[in-house]
C-alpha positions as CSV (number, residue, x, y, z in Angstrom):
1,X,47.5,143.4,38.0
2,X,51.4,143.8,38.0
3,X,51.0,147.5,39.2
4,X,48.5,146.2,42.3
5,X,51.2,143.8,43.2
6,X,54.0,146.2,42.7
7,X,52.0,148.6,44.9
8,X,51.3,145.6,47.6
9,X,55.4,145.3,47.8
10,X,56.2,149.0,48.4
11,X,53.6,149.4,50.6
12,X,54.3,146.4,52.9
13,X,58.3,147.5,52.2
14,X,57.1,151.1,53.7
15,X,55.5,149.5,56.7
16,X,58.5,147.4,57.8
17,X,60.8,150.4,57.1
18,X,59.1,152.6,59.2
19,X,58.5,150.2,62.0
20,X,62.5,150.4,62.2
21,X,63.0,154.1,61.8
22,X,61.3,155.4,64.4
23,X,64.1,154.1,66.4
24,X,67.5,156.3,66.0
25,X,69.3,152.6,66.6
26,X,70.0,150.3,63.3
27,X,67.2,148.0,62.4
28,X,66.9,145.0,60.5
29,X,69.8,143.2,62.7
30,X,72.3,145.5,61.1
31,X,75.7,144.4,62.6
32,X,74.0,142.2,65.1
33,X,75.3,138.5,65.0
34,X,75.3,135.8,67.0
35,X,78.7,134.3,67.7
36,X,81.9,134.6,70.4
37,X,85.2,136.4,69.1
38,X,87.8,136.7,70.9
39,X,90.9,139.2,71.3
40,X,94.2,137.7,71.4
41,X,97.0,139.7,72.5
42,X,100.1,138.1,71.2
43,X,102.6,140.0,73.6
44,X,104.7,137.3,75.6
45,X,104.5,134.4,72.8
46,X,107.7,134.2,70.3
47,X,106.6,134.2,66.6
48,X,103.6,132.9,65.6
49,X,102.9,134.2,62.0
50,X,101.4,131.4,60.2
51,X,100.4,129.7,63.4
52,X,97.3,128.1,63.2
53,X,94.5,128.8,65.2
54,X,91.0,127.3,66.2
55,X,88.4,128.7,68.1
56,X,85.2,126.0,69.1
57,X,81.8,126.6,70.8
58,X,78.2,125.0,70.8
59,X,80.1,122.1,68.0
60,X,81.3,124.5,65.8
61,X,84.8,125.9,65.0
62,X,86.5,128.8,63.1
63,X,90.0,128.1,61.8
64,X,92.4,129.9,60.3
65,X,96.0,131.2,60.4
66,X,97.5,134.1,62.0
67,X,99.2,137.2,60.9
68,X,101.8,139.6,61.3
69,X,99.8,141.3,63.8
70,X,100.5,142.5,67.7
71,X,96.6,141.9,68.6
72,X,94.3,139.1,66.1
73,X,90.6,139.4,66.2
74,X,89.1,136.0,65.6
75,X,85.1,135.5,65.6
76,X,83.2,132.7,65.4
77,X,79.9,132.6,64.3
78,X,76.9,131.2,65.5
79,X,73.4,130.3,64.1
80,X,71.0,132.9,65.0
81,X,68.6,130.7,66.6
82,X,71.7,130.0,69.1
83,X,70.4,129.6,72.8
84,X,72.6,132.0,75.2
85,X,72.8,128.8,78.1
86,X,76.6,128.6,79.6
87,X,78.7,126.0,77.4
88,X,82.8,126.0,76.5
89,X,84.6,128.3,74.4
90,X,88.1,126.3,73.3
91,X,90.6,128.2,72.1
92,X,94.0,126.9,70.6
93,X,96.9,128.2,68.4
94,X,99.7,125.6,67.1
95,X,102.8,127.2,66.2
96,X,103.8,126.5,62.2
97,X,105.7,123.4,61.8
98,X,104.3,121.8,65.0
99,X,101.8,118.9,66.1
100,X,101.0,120.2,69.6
101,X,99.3,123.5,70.5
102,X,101.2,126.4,72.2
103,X,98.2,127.6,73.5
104,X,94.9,125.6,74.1
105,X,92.9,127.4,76.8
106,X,88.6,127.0,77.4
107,X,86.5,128.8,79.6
108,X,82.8,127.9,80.3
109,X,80.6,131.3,78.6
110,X,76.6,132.2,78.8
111,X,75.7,134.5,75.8
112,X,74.5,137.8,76.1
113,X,71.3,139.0,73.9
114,X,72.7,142.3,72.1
115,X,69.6,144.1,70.7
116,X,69.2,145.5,66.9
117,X,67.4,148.5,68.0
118,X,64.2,147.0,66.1
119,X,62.7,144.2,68.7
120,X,65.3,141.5,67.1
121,X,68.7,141.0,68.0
122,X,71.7,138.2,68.4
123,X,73.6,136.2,71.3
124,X,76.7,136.7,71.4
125,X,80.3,137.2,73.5
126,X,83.3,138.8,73.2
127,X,86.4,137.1,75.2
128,X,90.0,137.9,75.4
129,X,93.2,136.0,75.9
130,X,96.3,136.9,76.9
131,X,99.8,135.3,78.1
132,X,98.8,136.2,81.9
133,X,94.8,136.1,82.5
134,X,94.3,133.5,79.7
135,X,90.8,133.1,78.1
136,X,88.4,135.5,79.9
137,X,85.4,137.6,79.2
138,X,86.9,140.1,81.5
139,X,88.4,142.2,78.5
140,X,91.3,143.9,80.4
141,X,92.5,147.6,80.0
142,X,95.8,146.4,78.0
143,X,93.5,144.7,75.3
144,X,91.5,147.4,74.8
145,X,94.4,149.7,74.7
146,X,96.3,147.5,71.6
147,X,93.2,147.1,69.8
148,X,92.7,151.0,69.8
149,X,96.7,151.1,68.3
150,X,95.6,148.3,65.8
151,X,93.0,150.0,64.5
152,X,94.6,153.2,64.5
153,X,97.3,151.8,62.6
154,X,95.0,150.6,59.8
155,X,93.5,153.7,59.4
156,X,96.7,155.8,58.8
157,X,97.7,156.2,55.7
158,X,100.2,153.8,54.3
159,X,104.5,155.4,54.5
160,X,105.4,153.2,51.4
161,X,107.2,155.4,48.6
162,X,105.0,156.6,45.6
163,X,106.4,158.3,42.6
164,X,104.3,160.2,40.5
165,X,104.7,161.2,36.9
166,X,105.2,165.1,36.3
């Protein structure tokens, strides 16, 4: 009996998998989520390490605090059953020390379906925000452009001293 139902699960395992693979794109909703994010290029705005941030849509919020950083990612996420209709993205950030925000910008946003490759998928939208445009879902070139540096910079290898033992 145990080796029936052990032979049930594979097999039923089997069929999901390979109703996936035939597809060369991920399955399963690998690295598909619903939510909004939004880039934040800091450029313009004095120092806001340890600045606090909040970032609302649909009734939900993400908080947090900033870091040392030229460009912040911050993401909300959403449940999946998230409709894509137009409502408000908020975003604020309120400088350490203070009561008021420095920056507190919304934009009205519809969702976009992003498939998983595998008849599933997620709503979501990406958004950027910046000193001039303020909160848009136009990402402009200079965003793009200081993410690619961030990222670049994470990925090279770290310039602190090491010593090593002979």
């Amino acid at each position: 009996m145990i080796r029936l139902r052990v032979l049930v699960g594979v097999s039923a395992l089997l069929a999901i998998v390979s109703a996936c693979t035939s597809s060369s794109q991920p399955c399963a909703g690998v690295g598909v989520t619903s939510g909004v994010g939004v880039m934040f290029l800091r450029e313009g705005y004095g120092d806001l390490v340890g600045a606090s941030y909040e970032l609302c849509a649909r009734g939900t919020c993400a908080k947090g605090e900033l870091q040392q950083e030229d460009i912040t990612r911050v993401n909300l996420g959403l449940p999946d059953d998230v409709d894509p209709d137009g409502g408000t993205v908020r975003f604020r950030v309120t400088p350490k020390g203070s009561t008021s925000p420095e920056i507190d910008a919304s934009t009205d946003v519809k969702l976009i379906r992003q498939s998983d490759g595998c008849g599933g998928g997620a709503y979501n939208r990406g958004l950027a925000f910046t000193e001039k445009g303020g909160l848009t879902t136009k990402i402009p070139p200079s965003v793009t452009a200081a993410w690619r540096r961030h990222l670049k910079e994470l990925a090279a290898p770290s310039t602190g001293a090491t010593t090593e033992s002979p």
